[in-house]
C-alpha positions in Angstrom: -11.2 11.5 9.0 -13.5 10.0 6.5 -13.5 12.0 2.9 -17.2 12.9 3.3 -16.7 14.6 6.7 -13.3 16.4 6.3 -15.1 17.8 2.9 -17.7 19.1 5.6 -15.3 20.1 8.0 -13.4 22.2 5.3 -17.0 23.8 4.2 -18.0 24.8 8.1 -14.8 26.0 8.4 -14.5 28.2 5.3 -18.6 29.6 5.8 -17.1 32.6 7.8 -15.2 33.5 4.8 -17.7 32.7 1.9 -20.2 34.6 3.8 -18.2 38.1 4.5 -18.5 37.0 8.1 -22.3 36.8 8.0 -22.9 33.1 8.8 -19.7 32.8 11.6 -21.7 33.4 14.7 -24.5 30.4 13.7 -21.7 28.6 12.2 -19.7 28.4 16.1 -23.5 28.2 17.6 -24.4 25.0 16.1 -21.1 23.7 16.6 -21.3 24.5 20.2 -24.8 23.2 20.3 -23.4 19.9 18.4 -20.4 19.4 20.9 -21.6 21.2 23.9 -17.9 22.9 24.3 -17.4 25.7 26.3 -14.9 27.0 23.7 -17.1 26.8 21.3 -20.0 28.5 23.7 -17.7 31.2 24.5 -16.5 31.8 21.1 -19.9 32.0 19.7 -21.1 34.2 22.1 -18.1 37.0 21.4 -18.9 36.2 17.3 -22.7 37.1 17.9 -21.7 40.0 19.6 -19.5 41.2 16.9 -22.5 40.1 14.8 -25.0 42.4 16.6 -22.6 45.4 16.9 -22.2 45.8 13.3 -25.9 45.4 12.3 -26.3 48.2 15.1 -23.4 50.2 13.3 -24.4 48.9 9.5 -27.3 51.8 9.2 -25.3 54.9 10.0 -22.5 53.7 8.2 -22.8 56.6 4.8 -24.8 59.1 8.0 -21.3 59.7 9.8 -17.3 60.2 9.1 -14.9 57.5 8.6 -14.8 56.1 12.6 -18.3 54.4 11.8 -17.1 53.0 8.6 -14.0 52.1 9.8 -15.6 49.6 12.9 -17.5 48.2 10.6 -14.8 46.9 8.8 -12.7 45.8 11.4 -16.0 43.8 12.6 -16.1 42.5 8.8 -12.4 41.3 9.3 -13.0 40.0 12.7 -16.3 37.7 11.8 -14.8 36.6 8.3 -11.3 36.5 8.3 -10.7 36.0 12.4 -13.5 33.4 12.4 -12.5 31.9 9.3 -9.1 31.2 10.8 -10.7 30.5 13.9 -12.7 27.5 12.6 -10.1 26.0 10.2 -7.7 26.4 13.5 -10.4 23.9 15.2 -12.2 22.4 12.9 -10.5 18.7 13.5 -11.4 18.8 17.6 -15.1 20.0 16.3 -15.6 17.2 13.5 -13.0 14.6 15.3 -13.0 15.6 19.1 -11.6 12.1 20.0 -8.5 11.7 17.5 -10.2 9.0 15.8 -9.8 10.1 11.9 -6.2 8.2 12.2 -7.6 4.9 13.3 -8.0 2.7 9.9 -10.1 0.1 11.8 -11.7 -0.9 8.4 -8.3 -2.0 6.9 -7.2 -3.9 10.1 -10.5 -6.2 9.6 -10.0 -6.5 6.4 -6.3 -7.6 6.9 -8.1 -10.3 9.6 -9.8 -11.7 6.8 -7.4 -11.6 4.3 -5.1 -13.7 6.4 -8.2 -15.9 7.3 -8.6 -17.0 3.8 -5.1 -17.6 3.0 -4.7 -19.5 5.9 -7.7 -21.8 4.8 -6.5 -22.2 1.6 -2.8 -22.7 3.1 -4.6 -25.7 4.7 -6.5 -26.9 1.9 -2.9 -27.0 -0.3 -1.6 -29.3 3.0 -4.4 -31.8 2.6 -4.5 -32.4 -1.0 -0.9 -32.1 -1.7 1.3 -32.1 1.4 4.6 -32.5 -0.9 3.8 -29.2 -2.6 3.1 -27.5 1.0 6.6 -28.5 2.1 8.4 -27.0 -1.0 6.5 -23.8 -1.0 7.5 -23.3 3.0 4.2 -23.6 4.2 4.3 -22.7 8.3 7.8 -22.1 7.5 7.7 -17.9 8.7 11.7 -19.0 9.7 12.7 -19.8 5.9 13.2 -17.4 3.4 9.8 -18.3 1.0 7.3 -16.6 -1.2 3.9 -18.1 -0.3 1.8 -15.8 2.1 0.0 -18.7 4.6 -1.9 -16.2 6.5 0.8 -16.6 9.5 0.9 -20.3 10.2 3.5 -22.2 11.6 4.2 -25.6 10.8 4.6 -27.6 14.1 5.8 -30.6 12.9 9.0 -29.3 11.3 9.6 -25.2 12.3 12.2 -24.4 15.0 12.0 -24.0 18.5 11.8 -20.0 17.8 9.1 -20.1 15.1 6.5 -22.2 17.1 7.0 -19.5 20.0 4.9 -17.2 17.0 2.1 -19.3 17.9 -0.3 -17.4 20.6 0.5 -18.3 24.1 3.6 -20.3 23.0 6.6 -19.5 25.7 10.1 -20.1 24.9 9.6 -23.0 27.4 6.6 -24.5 26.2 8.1 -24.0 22.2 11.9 -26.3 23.7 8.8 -28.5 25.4 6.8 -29.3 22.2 10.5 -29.8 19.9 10.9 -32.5 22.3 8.3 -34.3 22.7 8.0 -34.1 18.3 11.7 -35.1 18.2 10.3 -39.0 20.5 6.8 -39.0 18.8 7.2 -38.1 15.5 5.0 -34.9 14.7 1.4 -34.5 15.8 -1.8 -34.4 13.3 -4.1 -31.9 15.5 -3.5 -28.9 18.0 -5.7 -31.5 20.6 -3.0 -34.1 20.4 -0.1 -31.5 20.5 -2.1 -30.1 23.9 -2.8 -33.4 25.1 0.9 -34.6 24.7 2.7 -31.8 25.4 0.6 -31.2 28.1 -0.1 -27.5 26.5 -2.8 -25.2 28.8 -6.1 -26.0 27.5 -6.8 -22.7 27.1 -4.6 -22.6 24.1 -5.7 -24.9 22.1 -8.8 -23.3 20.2 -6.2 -20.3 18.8 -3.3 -23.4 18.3 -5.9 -24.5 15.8 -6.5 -21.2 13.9 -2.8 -20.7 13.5 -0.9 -24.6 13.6 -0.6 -26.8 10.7 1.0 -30.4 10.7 2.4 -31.0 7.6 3.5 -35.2 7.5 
């Protein structure tokens, strides 16, 4: 989970303990107002008992012998160190109830756009200096190379298995286009490789986010 809410999580958690027990029946109240668990409802309803009891018991407690005394304290334990434990045990489903403090979506867009602006600039390098593109194995993913392209595949020279990286490319369609490239030439746009290897038409707005035809 983020570091600003597992720091809260950690301080809800340790209140029962920081408090001598005091604050652990309002702190599993407002979680079971804030997640409307019946856990949590349960649970805070035994915690206020306890609570209750040994405010009851709290008075008498120098009045009579050790048995008073002695509740109290095992009321002390159960609100501050049983709650304590209590809350760290749940403190993930309270302040994460749907396992989501794993997902890094923030990194995965950024990696979307990372590979975005390499690929533009992949393209750029293509225009103004095609030669340079060939030598540093751009759209090349089956050569060994050290140029990051943002995931493009060259569809005028890469293999029959490399252009089956590009989305909605079969094995059958990839032997298809390596065909028709090996009569024509090459292609200079994903419409003409659709249009002459007679590719779904579907396909042909993500061909052009991820082909390049290098001469």
């Amino acid at each position: 989970m983020p570091p600003g809410r597992a720091a809260m999580s950690v301080t809800w958690a340790a209140l029962p303990f920081l408090t001598l027990g005091y604050a652990t029946p309002f702190t599993f109240a407002a979680a079971a107002l804030w997640r409307r668990s019946a856990h949590l409802m349960v649970a805070s309803a035994a915690y206020i008992g306890a609570f209750l009891l040994m405010l009851t018991l709290l008075p008498d407690i120098d009045k009579e012998a050790g048995g008073t005394r002695q509740a109290v304290g095992v009321l002390i334990f159960l609100l501050a160190i049983v709650g304590c434990g209590h809350a760290f045990l749940i403190r993930r489903k309270v302040f994460d109830p749907h396992g989501l403090s794993g997902v890094d979506n923030e990194k995965a867009i950024e990696r979307v756009h990372r590979d975005r602006a390499l690929r533009q600039r992949a393209r750029a390098l293509v225009t103004g200096d095609p030669a340079l593109a060939r030598e540093l194995r751009i759209g090349r993913p089956d050569l060994p190379r050290q140029y990051n392209d943002g995931g493009l595949v060259d569809v005028n020279h890469a293999p029959a298995e490399a252009l089956t990286l590009l989305p909605g490319v079969t094995p059958e369609l990839a032997v298809r286009i390596e065909r028709v490239r090996a009569e024509t030439g090459g292609f200079v746009s994903a419409e003409e490789l659709s249009a002459m290897a007679g590719l779904p038409p579907a396909l042909t707005p993500e061909l052009s986010e991820y082909a390049v035809f290098i001469p």
